[in-house]
N, C-alpha and C positions, 0 to 999 in steps of 0.2 A: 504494500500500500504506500504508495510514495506522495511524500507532502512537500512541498515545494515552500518551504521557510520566506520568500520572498512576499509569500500572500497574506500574511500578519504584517500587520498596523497599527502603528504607536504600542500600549500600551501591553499589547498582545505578545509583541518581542520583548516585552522585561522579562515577562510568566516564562517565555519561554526558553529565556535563558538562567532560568532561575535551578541552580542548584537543588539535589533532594533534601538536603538540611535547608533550606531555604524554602523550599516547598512545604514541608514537618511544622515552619513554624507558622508559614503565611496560614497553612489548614487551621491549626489550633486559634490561633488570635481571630483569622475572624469569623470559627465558627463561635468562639467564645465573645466577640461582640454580637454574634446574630441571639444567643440567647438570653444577652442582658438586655439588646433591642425587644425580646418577646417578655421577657417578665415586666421590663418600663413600660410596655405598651399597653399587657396588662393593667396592669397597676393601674396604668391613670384611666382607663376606662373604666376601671371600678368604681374609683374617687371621682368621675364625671358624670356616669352615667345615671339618670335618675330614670331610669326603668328597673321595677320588681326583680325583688332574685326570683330565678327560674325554678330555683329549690332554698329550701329554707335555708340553709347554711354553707358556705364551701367547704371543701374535705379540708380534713387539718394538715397541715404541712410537716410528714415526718422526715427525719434524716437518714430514712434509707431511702426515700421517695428524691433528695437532694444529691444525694450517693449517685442512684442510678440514673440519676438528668445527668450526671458530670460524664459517667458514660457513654452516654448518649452523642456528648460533645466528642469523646472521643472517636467514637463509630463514625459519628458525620464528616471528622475531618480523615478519618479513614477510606470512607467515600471518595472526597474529594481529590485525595492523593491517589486512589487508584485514576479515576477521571482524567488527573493528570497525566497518570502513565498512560494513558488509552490514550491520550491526545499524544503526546510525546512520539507514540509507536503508531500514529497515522491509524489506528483504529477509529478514532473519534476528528471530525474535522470540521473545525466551527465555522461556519456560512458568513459572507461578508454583506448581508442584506439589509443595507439600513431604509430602505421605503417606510416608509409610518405603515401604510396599509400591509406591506410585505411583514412587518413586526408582531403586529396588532395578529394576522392569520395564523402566525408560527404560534403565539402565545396563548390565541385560544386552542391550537390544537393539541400543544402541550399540555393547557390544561384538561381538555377532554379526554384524550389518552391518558392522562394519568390517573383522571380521575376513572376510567375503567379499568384499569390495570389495578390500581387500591381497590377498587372494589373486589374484586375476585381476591386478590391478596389478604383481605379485611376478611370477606365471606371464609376464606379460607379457615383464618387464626381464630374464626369461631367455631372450627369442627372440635366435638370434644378432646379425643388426645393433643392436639397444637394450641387448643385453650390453656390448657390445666399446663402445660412446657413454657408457651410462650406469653401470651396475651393477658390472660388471667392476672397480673400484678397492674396490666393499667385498668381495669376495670374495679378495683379495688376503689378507685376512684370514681363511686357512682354521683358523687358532686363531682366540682371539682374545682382545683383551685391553679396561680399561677408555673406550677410546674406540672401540672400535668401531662401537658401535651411533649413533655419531653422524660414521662413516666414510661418507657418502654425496652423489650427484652431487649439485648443487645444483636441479634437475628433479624428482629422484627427493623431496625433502624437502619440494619444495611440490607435487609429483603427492597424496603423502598430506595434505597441509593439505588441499588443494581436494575431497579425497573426503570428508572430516570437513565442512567446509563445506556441502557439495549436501545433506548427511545435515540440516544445521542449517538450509537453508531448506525443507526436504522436511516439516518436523514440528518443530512447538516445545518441543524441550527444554530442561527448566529447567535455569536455571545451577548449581544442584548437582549434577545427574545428570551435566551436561557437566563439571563440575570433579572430579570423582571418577573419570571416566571418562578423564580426561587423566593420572590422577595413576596408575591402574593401569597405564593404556600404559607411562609412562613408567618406573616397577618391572619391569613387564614387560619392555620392551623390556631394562630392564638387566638383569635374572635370567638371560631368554634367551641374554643373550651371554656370562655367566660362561662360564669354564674348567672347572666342578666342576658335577654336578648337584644342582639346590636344590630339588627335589618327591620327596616318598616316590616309589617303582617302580610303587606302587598306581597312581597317576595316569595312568597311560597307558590305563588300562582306561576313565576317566570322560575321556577326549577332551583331556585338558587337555595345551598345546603348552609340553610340559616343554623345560630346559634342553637335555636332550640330544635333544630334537625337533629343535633349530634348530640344535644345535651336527653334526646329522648332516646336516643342510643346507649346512652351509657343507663337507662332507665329502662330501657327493653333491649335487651342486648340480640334478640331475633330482626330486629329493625331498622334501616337506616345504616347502612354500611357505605355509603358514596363520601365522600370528601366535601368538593365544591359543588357538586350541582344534587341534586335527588331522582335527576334522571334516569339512571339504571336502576333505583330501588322502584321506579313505578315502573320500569319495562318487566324489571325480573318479579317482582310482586312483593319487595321487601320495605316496601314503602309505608311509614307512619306518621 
């Protein structure tokens, strides 16, 4: 698979001249800024938001539940360093497409595949033997509070790298669609797990996998396995 180094621009040539000890730390640091961006984000929509908790209480914040977020951080920049190496070895080859309309296509289609791809992934981690192994620790958290969403097996956080991954060798998307598209996960994923619902009521009507889509998930754990939209749970019939 031959990459032709000449087709990187600006900022694209540091990364990729960037040493594996260089690499080790750029993972680490920012995935460790992406998860004090989701606990700040948290936070202050708690202390803004004057809509009802969704359930009486958030779960309590224990420190094995702190433990295994730090993990999490680890696995994710594990992700990334593999990502790296895939890019590095012309496996993975990031698209130079900056059109608005050209960006905007890529980024909804990443999120539709992925949000199908979680789904079956999601459906999957709830058959009973891969529950009670894997999944079963973040469900513990049937509220939930600002580390939730980074309450998960260490399998389970590079199962979803690696499906982002095949997506990036499958088709070359460009590194902005791809960095946009990590930046609403990660919103997303922390909206979903507030206490309080953050989408007008309207929303449920255009498919979109509101607060209390996921928050009735962790409260009927047969229901609501999509991410961002609720689309597949009303095609497959797991829709609540």
């Amino acid at each position: 698979m031959n990459f032709n180094q000449t087709e990187l621009s600006g900022y694209l040539q540091v990364f990729w001249q960037f040493s594996w000890p260089q690499w080790i730390i750029f993972s680490l640091v920012i995935n460790i800024f992406l998860y004090l961006f989701s606990i700040g984000l948290y936070v202050f929509i708690e202390k803004t938001c004057r809509k009802s908790q969704l359930q009486e209480k958030n779960h309590p914040v224990a420190r094995s539940d702190f433990y295994l977020s730090l993990i999490t951080i680890v696995c994710n920049s594990f992700v990334l360093l593999l990502g790296a190496f895939l890019w590095k070895t012309g496996w993975i080859v990031l698209g130079q497409n900056q059109s608005v309309i050209g960006i905007i296509a890529e980024v909804v289609a990443l999120l539709l595949l992925m949000d199908l791809l979680m789904y079956f992934f999601h459906f999957a981690a709830h058959l009973p033997f891969i529950y009670t192994m894997l999944h079963g620790k973040h469900h513990e958290h049937v509220s939930t509070n600002f580390l939730s969403l980074f309450v998960l097996h260490p399998f389970e956080t590079i199962g979803f790298g690696l499906m982002m991954l095949v997506l990036l060798i499958g088709y070359d998307f460009s590194v902005t669609s791809v960095s946009i598209y990590l930046l609403i996960n990660l919103i997303w994923g922390t909206i979903g797990h507030l206490n309080r619902e953050f989408f007008p009521a309207s929303f449920d009507h255009f498919f979109v996998g509101t607060t209390r889509f996921h928050n009735q998930h962790h409260l009927d754990e047969s229901k609501n396995f999509g991410f961002y939209t609720s689309i597949w749970d009303r095609l497959f019939g797991t829709y609540k």
